[in-house]
C-alpha positions in Angstrom: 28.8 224.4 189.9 26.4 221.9 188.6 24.0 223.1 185.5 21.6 221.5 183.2 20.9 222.6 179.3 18.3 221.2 176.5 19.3 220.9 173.2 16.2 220.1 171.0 17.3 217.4 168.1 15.5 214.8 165.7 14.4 218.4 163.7 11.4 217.0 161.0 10.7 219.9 158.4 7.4 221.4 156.7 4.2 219.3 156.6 5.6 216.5 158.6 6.7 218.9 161.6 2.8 220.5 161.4 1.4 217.6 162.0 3.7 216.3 164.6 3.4 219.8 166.3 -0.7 219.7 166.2 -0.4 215.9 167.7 2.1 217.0 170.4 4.1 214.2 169.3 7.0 217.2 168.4 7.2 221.1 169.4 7.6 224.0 167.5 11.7 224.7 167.3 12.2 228.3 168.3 8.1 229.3 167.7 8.5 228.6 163.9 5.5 227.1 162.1 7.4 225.2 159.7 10.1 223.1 162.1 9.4 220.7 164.7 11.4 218.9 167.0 11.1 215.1 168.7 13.7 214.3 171.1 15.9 216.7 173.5 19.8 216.2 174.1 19.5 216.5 178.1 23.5 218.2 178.7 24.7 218.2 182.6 27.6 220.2 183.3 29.5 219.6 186.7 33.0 222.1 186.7 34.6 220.0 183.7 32.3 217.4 183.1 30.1 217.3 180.8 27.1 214.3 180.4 24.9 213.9 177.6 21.5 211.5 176.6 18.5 211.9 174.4 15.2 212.0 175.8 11.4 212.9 174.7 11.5 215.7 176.6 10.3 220.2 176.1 12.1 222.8 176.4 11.7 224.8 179.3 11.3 227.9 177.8 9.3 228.1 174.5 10.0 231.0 172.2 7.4 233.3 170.8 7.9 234.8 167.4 7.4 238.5 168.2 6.0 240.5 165.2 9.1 242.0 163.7 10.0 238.6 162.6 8.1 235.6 160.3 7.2 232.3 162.1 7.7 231.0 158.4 10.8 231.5 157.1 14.2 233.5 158.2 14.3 237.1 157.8 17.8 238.0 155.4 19.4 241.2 157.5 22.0 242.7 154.5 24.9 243.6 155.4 25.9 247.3 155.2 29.8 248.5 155.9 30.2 252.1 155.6 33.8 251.7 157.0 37.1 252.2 155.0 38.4 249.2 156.4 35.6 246.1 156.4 37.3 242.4 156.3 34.6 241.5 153.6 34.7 243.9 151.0 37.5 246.6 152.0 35.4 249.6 152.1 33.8 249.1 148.6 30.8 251.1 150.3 32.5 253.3 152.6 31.4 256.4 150.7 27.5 257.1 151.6 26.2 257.1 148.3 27.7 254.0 147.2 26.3 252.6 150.6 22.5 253.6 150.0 22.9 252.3 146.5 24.2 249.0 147.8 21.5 248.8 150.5 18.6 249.6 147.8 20.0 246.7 145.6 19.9 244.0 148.6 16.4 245.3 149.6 15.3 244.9 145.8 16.9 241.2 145.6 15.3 239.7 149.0 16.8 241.6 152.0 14.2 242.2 154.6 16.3 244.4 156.9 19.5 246.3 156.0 21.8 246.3 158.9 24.3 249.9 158.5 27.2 250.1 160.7 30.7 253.0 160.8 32.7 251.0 162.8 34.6 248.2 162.0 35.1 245.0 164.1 36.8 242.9 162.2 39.6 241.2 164.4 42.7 243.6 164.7 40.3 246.7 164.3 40.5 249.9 166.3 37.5 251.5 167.6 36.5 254.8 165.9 35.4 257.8 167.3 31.4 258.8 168.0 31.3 261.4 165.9 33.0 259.6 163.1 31.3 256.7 163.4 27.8 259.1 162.9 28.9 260.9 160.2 29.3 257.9 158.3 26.4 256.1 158.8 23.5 259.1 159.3 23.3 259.7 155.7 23.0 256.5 154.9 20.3 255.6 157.5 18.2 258.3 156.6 17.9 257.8 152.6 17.6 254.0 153.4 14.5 254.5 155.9 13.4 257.4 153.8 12.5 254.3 151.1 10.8 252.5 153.7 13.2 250.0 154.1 14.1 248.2 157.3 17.0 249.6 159.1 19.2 247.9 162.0 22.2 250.0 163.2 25.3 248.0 164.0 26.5 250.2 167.0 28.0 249.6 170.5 27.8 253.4 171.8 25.0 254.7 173.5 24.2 257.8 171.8 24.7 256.7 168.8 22.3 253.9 169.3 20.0 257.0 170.1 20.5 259.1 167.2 20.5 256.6 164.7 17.0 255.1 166.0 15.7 259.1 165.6 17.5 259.1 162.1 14.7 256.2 161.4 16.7 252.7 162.3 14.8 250.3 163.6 16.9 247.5 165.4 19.9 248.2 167.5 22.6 245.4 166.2 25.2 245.3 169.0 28.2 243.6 168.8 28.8 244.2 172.8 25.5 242.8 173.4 25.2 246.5 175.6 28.4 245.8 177.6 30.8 248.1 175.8 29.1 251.9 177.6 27.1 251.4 180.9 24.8 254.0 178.6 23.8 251.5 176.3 21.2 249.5 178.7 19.7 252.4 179.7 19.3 253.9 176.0 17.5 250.2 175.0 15.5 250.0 178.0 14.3 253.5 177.4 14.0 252.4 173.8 10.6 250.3 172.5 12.8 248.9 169.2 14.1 245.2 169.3 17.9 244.5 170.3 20.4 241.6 168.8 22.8 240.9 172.2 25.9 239.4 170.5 28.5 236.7 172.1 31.9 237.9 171.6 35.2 236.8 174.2 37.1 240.0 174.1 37.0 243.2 171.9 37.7 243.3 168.3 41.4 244.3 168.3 42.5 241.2 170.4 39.6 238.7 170.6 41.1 235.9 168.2 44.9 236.3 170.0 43.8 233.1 172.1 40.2 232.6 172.6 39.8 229.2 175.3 36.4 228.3 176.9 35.7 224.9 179.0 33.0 224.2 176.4 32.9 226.5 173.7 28.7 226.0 173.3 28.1 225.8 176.7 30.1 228.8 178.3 28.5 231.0 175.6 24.5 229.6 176.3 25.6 230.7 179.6 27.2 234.2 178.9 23.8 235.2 176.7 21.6 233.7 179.4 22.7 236.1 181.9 22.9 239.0 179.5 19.1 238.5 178.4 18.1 238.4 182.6 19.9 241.8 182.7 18.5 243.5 179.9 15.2 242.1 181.3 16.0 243.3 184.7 17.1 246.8 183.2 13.5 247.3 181.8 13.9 245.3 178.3 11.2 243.4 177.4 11.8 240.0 176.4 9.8 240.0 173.3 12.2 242.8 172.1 15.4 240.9 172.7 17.0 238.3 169.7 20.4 236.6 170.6 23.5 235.5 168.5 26.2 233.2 169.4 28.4 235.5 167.7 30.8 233.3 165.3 34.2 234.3 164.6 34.6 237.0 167.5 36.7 235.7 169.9 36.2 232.2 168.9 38.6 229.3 166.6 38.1 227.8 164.0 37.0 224.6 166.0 35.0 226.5 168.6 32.9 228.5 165.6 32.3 224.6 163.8 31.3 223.4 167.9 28.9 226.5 168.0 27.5 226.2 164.4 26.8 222.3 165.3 25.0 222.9 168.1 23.1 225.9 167.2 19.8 224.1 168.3 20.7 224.6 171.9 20.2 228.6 171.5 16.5 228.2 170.9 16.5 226.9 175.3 17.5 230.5 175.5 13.7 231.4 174.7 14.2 234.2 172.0 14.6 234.5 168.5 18.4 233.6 167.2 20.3 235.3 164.6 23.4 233.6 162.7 25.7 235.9 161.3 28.8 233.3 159.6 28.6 235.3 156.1 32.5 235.5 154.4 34.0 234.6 157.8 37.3 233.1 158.3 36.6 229.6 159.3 34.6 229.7 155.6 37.6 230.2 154.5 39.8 227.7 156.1 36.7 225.1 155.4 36.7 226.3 151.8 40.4 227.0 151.0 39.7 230.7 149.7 42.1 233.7 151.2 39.7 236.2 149.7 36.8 237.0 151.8 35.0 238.6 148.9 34.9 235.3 146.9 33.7 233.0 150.2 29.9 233.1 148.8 29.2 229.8 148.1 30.5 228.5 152.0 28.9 231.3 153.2 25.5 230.4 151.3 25.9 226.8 152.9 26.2 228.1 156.5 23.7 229.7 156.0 20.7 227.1 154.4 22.9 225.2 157.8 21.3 227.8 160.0 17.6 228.5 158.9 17.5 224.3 158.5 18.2 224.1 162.5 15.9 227.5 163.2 17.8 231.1 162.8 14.9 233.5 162.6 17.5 235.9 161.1 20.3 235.4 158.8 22.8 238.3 158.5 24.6 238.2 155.3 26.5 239.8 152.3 25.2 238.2 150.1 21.5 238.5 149.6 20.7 237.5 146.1 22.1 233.6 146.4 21.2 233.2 149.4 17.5 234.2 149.3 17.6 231.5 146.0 19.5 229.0 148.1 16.8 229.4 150.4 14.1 229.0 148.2 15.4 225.8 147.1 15.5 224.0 150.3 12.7 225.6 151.6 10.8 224.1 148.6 11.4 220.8 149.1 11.4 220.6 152.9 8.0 222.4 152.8 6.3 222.1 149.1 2.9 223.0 150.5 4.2 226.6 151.1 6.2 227.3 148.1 3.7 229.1 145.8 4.3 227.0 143.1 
């Protein structure tokens, strides 16, 4: 089966990229105000081959930056584990109160959604049951939105998608991308909140045994593509839906670096993009450090990486350094909107 894909390239930053976008001599990268760009990688894909040339061609599909999210700058979604067993800090937060404290902190050092989930899916994990997963993170949604705060709910069940958006969440995070319970289209598309449709090859306890793909990049555009159709053929609104490429779940350590490189080509998917690389293990085979906890500073590059090449989201651990990594480079590739 033959296919054709656009990957935009020749990305020009800040003032330049307003100026190229108001003289149509670049486009707006993913809707965003502040990134342009000025040539398109034109990919043709025939079974197992695979053709590539730059032209000065458009997307076919522009995004549009739906309210929830800033056509300025990536949003930072913090990450909130209230599991006993998360790869990245080991249940440090598994007990609710230490949770809601940890969520206030990121919110007071730059997070702009906090993203609470009960079940793990680190590779290797089991599943947990509903009610378990609900007791867990209910308490902790609830004091967090009764702040005012932002609140996502990493979830793959149905009803708990339901209950948690009554308990005040937000966003639905899913890691199945609504593929894990026939219920959990119907719950979104009876829902009015946005949805994050994840990529993952396999489920958490044996997605990393041997993950293979024809090309890595490709084969995942197209397993989102048809995801966002159904969701939009289900009764989901477009505007509602952001996509992730899903690094590290059922992916190597080559195929996560292939995906990473060519994040660009997500943005021809025609909704906002969220990159979620924070303490991962390819970090850590990049970096040399065994200890997820300590993988900040890789995890800070990946992610300057992604809101440089367009993520409208960031999901990370880390908030503090990499809101100020952020700042820095978004000072100098746009000085005119700095504040300074």
């Amino acid at each position: 089966m033959r296919k054709s894909y656009a990957r935009p390239a020749g990305l020009v930053h800040g003032p330049d990229a307003r100026q190229l976008i108001t003289e149509g001599r670049g486009a707006s990268l993913g809707g965003l105000s502040t990134i342009a760009y000025t040539l398109v990688e034109e990919i043709d894909r025939d079974g197992t081959e695979v053709s590539r040339r730059f032209t000065t061609g458009r997307l076919p599909r522009q995004t549009v930056v739906p309210p929830f999210l800033s056509p300025d700058r990536p949003l930072i979604m913090g990450i909130v584990n209230v599991t006993p067993d998360s790869f990245s800090d080991g249940g440090l937060n598994a007990q609710a109160e230490r949770a809601i404290a940890h969520g206030i902190q990121m919110a007071k050092e730059g997070a702009d959604i906090l993203d609470v989930g009960g079940e793990s899916t680190r590779p290797g994990s089991e599943g947990v049951p509903e009610a378990e997963e609900l007791r867990r993170i209910l308490p902790v949604i609830e004091a967090l939105a009764g702040q005012g705060l932002t609140v996502s709910v990493d979830t793959r069940k149905a009803n708990v998608m339901r209950v948690a958006l009554k308990a005040g969440a937000r966003i639905v995070n899913d890691v199945a991308a609504l593929t894990y319970e026939p219920a959990a289209m119907q719950a979104m598309a009876e829902a009015t909140c946005p949805v994050i449709l994840m990529h993952a090859q396999g489920d958490p306890k044996t997605m990393q045994l041997s993950p293979r793909y024809d090309d890595v990049a490709l084969d995942v555009f197209d397993w989102l593509e048809a995801r966002i159709e159904a969701c939009v053929a289900a009764g989901i609104a477009r505007a509602r839906i952001v996509a992730d490429p899903g690094i590290g779940f059922g992916k190597s350590f080559r195929h996560n670096i292939d995906v990473l490189r060519q994040f660009t080509l997500y943005h021809a998917l025609g909704v906002p993009l969220l990159m979620g690389l924070s303490r991962k293990g390819f970090i850590g085979a990049l970096t040399g450090e065994k200890q997820a906890g300590n993988r900040v500073n890789g995890s800070v590059g990946g992610a300057v990486w992604s809101a440089l090449n367009g993520a409208h989201i960031l999901r990370v651990h880390d908030v503090k350094a990499t809101v100020e990594a952020l700042a820095v480079a978004q000072a100098v590739a746009d000085p005119d909107q700095s504040g300074l």
